[in-house]
C-alpha positions as CSV (number, residue, x, y, z in Angstrom):
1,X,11.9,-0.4,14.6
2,X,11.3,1.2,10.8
3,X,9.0,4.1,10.7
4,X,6.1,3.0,7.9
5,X,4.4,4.9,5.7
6,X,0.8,3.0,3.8
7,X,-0.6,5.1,1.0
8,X,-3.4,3.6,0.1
9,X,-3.7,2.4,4.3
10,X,-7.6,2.5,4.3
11,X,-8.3,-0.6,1.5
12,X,-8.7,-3.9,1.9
13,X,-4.5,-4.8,2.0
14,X,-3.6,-1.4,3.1
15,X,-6.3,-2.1,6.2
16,X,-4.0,-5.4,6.9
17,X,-0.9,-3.7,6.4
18,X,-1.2,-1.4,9.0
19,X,-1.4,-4.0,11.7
20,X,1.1,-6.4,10.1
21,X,3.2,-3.6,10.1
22,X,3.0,-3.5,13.9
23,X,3.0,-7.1,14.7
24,X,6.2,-6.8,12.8
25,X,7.8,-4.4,15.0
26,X,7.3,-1.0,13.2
27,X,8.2,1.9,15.5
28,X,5.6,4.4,14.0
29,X,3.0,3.7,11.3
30,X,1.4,6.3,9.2
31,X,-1.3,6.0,6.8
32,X,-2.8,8.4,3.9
33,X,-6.7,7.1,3.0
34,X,-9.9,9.1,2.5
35,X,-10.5,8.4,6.6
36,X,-8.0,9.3,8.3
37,X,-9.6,8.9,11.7
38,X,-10.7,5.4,10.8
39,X,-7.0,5.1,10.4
40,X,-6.0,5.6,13.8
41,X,-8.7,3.5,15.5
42,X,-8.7,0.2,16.1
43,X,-7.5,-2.4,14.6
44,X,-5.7,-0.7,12.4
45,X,-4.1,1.7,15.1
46,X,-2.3,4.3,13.0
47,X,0.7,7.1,14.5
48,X,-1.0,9.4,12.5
49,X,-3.1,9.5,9.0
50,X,-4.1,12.1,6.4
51,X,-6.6,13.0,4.2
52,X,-4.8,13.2,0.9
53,X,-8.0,15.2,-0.4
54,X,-7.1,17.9,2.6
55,X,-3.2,17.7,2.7
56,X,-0.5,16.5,1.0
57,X,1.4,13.8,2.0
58,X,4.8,14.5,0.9
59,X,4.4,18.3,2.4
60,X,4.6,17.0,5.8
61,X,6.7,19.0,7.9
62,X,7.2,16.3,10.6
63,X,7.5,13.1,7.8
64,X,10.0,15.7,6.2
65,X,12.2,15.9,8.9
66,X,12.5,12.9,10.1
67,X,11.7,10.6,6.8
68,X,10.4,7.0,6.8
69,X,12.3,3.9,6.4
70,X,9.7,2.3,4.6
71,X,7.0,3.2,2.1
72,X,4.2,0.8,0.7
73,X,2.2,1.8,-2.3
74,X,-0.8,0.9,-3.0
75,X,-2.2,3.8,-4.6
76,X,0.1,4.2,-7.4
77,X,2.7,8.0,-6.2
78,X,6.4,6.8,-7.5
79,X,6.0,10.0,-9.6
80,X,4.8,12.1,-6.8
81,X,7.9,11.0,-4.9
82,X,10.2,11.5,-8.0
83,X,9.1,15.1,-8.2
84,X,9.3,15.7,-4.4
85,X,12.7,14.3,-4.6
86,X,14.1,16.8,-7.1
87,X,13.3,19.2,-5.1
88,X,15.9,17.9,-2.3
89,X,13.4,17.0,0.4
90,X,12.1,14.0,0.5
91,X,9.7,11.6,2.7
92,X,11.6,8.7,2.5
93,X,15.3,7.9,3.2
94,X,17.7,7.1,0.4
95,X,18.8,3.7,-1.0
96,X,21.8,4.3,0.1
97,X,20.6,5.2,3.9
98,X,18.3,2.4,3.6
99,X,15.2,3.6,2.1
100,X,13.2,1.2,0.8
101,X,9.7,1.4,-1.6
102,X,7.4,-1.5,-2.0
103,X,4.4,-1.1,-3.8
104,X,1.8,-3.4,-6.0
105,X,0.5,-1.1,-8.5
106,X,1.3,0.5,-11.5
107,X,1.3,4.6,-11.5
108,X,-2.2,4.3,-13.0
109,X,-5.0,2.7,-11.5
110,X,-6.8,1.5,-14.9
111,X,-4.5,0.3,-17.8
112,X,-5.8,-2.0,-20.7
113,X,-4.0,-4.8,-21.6
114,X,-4.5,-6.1,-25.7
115,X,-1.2,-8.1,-25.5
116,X,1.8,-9.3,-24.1
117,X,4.2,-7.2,-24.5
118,X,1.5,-4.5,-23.6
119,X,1.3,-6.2,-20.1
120,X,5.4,-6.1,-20.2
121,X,5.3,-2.2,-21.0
122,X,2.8,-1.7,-17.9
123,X,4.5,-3.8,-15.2
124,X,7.7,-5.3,-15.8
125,X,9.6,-2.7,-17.9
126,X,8.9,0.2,-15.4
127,X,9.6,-1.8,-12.4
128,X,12.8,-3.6,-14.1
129,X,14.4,0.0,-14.3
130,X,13.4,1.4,-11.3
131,X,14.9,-1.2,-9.4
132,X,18.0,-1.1,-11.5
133,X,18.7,2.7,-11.1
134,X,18.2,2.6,-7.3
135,X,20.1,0.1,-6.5
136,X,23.3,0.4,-8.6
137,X,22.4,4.1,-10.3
138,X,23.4,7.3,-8.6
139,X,19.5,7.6,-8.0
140,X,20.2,5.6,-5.0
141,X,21.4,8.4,-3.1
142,X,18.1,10.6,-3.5
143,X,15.4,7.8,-3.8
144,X,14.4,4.9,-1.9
145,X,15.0,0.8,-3.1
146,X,12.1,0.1,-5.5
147,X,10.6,-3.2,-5.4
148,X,7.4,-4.0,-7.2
149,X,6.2,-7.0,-5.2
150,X,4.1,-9.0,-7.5
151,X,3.0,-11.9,-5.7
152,X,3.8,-13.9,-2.1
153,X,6.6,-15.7,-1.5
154,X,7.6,-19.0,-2.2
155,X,7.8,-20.3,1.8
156,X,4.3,-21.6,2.0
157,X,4.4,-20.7,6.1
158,X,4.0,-17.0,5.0
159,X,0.2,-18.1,4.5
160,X,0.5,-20.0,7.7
161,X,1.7,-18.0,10.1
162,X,-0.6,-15.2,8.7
163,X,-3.4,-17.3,9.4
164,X,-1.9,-18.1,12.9
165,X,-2.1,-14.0,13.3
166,X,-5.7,-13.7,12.5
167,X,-6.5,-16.9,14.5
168,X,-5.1,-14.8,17.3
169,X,-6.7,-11.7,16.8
170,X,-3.2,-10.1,16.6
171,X,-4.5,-9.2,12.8
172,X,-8.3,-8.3,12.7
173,X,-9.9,-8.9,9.3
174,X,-11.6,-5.5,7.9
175,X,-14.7,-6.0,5.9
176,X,-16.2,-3.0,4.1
177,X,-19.1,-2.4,6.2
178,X,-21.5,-2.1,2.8
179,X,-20.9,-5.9,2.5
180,X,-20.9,-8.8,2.4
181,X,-22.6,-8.7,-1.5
182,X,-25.2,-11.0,-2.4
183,X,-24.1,-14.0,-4.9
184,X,-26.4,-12.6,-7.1
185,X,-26.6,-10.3,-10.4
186,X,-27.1,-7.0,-8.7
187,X,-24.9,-7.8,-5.4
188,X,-21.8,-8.7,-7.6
189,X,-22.3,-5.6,-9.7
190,X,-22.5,-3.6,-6.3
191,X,-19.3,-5.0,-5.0
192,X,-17.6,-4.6,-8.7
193,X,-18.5,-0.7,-8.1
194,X,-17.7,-0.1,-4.7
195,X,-14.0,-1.8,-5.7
196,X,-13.9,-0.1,-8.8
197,X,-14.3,3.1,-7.0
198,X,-11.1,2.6,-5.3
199,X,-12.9,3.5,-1.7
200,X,-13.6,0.7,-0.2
201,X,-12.6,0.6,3.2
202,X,-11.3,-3.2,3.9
203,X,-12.1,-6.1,2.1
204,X,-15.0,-6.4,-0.6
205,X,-17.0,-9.4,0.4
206,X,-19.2,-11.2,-1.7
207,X,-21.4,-14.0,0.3
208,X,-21.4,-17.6,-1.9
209,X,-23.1,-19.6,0.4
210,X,-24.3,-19.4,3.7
211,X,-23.9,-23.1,4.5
């Protein structure tokens, strides 16, 4: 019954997220993408999505008023949400009211990595103290749970029974609809672009074989 908010709902995981999030019993699912009416179609079957060109998210009177439970990042706001936060309205309910953030990115979208410990500075050092000061911090009381969710769990029947979901059209697989790519020198360069442009809306498909 959480109310879900997907930032970033219109990609290739975002366009998953929003129906795994109902499958999985979400009460109300919002999105923010560049479409917000593709949003609310099927499959992905949105509450409501914005434009966050046209409006800003975290300005939403209703979202304000009644925040989410749930947040899922893909686009990269924790410092959007920080800022909203010190102002004493937020989208999101506390840690300590069980607000909880889950996001896969890094606040910027392009980062260069020369080393190791350049890699540690960009993803685990950030994400380490986050988590640290909203769970046992007094930012737990004015921000959400951060978790940066870096890869599936260890049960291999997640995969499985995500499978089993698709198999029975309770997830739909979204496919940008400029794909799928050729295997070729000019079709991987196109889907490279489209991806790079952080627009795509679902998957980016690039066609090995056709046997």
């Amino acid at each position: 019954g959480d109310r879900v908010l997907i930032f970033g709902a219109g990609g290739g995981i975002g366009s998953h997220l929003c129906q795994l999030a109902r499958v999985q019993g979400a009460s109300y699912v919002a999105g923010v993408g560049r479409d917000p009416q593709r949003l609310t179609e099927k499959p992905l079957g949105c509450d409501r999505a914005i434009d966050y060109t046209a409006e800003d998210p975290f300005a939403v009177k209703e979202w304000v008023d009644d925040p989410f439970d749930v947040i899922v990042d893909l686009a990269g706001v924790w410092p959007s949400l920080v800022k909203q936060t010190s102002r004493h309205q937020s989208i999101i309910k506390s840690a300590s009211k069980g607000g909880r953030y889950l996001t896969t990115t890094p606040d910027k979208s392009e980062y260069e990595l020369r080393s190791v410990w350049s890699a540690m500075k960009t993803f685990l050092f950030p994400a380490l103290w986050r988590a640290m000061c909203t769970r046992g911090g007094v930012s737990r009381y004015h921000l959400p749970k951060y978790s940066y969710v870096m890869a599936l769990p260890s049960e291999p029947n997640v995969v499985t029974r995500t499978l089993a979901l698709a198999s029975e059209s309770k997830i739909v697989p979204c496919i940008d609809e400029q794909g799928p790519f050729a295997f070729d020198t000019e079709g991987v360069r196109d889907a490279f672009r489209l991806q790079g442009s952080h627009h795509a809306k679902g998957k980016v498909v690039i066609t090995v074989s056709k046997e």
